[in-house]
FILOVO-676750 format. One line per 2 residues: number of its first residue (from 1); their letters; for each residue x, z, y of C-alpha. Coordinates in steps of 0.05 Angstrom, whole numbers, padded with zeros to 5 digits. Layout:
BEGIN
NUM = a = X/Z/Y ~ ...
END
This chain:
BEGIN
1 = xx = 00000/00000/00000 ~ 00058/00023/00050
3 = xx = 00099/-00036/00034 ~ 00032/-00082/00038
5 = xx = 00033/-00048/00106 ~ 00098/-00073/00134
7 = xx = 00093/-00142/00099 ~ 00034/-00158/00143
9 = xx = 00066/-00133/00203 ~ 00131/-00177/00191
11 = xx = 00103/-00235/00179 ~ 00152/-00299/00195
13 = xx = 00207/-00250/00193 ~ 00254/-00231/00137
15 = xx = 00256/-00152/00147 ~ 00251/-00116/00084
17 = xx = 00240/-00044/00088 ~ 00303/-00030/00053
19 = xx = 00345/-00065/00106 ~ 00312/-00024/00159
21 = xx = 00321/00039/00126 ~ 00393/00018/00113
23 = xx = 00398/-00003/00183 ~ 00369/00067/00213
25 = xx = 00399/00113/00171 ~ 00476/00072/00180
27 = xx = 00469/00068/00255 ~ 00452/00141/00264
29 = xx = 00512/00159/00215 ~ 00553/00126/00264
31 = xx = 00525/00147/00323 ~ 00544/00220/00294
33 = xx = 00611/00206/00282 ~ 00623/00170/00356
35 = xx = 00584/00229/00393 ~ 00629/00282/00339
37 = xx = 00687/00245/00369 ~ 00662/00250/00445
39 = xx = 00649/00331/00437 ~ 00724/00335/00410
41 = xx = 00750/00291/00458 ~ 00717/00315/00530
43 = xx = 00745/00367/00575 ~ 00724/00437/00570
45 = xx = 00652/00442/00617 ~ 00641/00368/00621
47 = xx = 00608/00356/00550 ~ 00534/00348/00561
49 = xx = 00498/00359/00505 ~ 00441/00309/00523
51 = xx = 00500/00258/00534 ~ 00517/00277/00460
53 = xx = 00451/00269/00437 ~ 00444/00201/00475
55 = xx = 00503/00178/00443 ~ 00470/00190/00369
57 = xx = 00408/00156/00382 ~ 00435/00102/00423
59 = xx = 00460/00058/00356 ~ 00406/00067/00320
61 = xx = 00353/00035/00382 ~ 00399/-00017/00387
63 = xx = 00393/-00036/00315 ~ 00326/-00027/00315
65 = xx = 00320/-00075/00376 ~ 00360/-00123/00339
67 = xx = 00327/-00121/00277 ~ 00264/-00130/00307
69 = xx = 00279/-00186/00352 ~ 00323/-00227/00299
71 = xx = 00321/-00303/00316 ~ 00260/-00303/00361
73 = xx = 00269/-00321/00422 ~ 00211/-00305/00451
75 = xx = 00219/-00233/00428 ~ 00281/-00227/00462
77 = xx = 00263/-00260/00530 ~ 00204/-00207/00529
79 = xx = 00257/-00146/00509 ~ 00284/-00169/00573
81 = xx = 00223/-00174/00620 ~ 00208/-00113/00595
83 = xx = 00283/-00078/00603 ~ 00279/-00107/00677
85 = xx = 00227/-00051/00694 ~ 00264/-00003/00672
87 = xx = 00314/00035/00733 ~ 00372/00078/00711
89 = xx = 00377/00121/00784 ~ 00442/00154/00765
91 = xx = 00507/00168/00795 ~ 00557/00120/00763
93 = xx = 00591/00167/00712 ~ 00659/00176/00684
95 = xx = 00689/00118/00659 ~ 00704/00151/00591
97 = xx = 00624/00162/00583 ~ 00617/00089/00600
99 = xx = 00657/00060/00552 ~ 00629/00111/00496
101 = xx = 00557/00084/00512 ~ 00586/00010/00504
103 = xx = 00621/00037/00446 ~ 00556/00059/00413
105 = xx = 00518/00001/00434 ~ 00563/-00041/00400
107 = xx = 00560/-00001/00341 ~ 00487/-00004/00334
109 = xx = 00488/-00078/00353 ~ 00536/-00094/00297
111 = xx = 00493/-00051/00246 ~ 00428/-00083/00278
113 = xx = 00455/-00150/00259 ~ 00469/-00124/00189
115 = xx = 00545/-00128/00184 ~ 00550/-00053/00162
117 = xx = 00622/-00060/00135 ~ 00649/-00084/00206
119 = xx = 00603/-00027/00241 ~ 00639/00031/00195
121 = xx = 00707/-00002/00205 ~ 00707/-00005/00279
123 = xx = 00674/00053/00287 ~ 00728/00090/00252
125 = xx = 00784/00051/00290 ~ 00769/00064/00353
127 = xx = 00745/00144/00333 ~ 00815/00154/00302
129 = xx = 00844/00111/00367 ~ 00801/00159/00417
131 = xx = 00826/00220/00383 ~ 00893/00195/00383
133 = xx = 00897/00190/00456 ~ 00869/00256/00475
135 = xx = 00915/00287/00428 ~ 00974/00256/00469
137 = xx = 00948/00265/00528 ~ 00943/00197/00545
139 = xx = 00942/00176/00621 ~ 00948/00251/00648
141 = xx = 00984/00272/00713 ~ 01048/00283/00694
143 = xx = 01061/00313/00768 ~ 01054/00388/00778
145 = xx = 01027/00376/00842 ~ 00958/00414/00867
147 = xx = 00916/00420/00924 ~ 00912/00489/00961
149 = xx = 00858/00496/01008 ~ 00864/00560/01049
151 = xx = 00812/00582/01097 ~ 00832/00629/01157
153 = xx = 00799/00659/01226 ~ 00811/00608/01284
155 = xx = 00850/00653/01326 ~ 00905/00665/01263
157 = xx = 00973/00628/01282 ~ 00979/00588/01214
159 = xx = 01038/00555/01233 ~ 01096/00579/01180
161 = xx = 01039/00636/01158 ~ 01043/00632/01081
163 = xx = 01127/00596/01089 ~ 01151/00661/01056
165 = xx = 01094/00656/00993 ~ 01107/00581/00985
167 = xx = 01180/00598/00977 ~ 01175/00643/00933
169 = xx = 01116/00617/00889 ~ 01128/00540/00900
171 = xx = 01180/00487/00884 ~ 01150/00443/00940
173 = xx = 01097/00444/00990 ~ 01072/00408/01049
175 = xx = 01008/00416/01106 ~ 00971/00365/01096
177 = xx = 00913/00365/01131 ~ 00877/00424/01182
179 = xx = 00807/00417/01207 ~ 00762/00470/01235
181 = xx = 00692/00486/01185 ~ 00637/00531/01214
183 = xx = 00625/00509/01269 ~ 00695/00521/01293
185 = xx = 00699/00586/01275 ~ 00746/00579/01223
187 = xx = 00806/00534/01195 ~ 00813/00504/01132
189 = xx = 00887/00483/01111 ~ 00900/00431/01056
191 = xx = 00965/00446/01021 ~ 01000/00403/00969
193 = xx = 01038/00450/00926 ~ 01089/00440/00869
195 = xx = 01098/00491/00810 ~ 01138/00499/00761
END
């Protein structure tokens, strides 16, 4: 009766419910092991869970879209009208979240177009590259240089005020910038400090 069910409903279309389970169940597999490798790989306070839970489900609408869609074009130019109403109004993010979102896209487009084996296989690759890269630290500041603001009472002289702390505390520093906040009422001093 069930499979009676979704032979009517894909008529002209060569979806067997096997394929789609297949489909499904690889896509979210891999969308578990790319959001896995997000949680390990993101700084400490800038995971978002819903980002990792976006990442998950992300592969497995893709392949659904794909499967469903197939060869038609008409289905796909009306995926498209209807994708054209939708607005994303956010902040453009960090470029790591961007490329895991294409990253999952394409790993739910590959399984979506039923080449599971290549899904898995670059899936893992660029996992094991990801983790690679965090693990080395890949395209960190190698400088020990920070920023110091300090904020003091307008009538303070700050000229050679914290010389003797610097010294002692810094390798290098250097003013770099003094502007007034609160309504004048107060200076704030941009240090850039180097420490061992």
């Amino acid at each position: 009766m069930l499979e009676a069910l979704f032979d009517i409903a894909s008529a002209g279309t060569s979806i067997s419910l096997a394929n789609a389970m297949l489909t499904i169940v690889v896509s979210f597999v891999l969308g578990g092991i790319i959001s896995s490798t997000y949680m390990k790989t993101c700084r400490k306070g800038s995971c978002s869970q819903n980002f990792a839970l976006a990442l998950v489900l992300v592969p497995s609408v893709i392949a659904i879209i794909i499967l469903l869609i197939g060869s038609n074009v008409a289905r796909a130019f009306s995926l498209a009208g209807a994708f054209s109403i939708i607005r994303f109004r956010s902040a453009p993010g960090d470029p790591k979240d961007i490329a895991y979102v294409l990253f999952s896209m394409a790993a739910g487009l590959a399984c979506g177009v039923g080449f599971y084996g290549y899904a898995v296989l670059f899936t893992l690759v660029l996992c094991s590259l990801m983790l690679t890269l965090h693990l080395l630290n890949f395209g960190a500041k190698m400088s020990s240089q920070k920023l110091l603001k300090i904020i003091i009472p307008e009538d303070l002289d700050f000229e050679g005020a914290f010389d003797e702390v610097f010294e002692v505390y810094t390798t290098n520093y250097m003013l770099r910038k003094v502007r007034t906040t609160d309504l004048g009422s107060l200076y704030e001093l941009n240090y850039v400090v180097e420490m061992d």
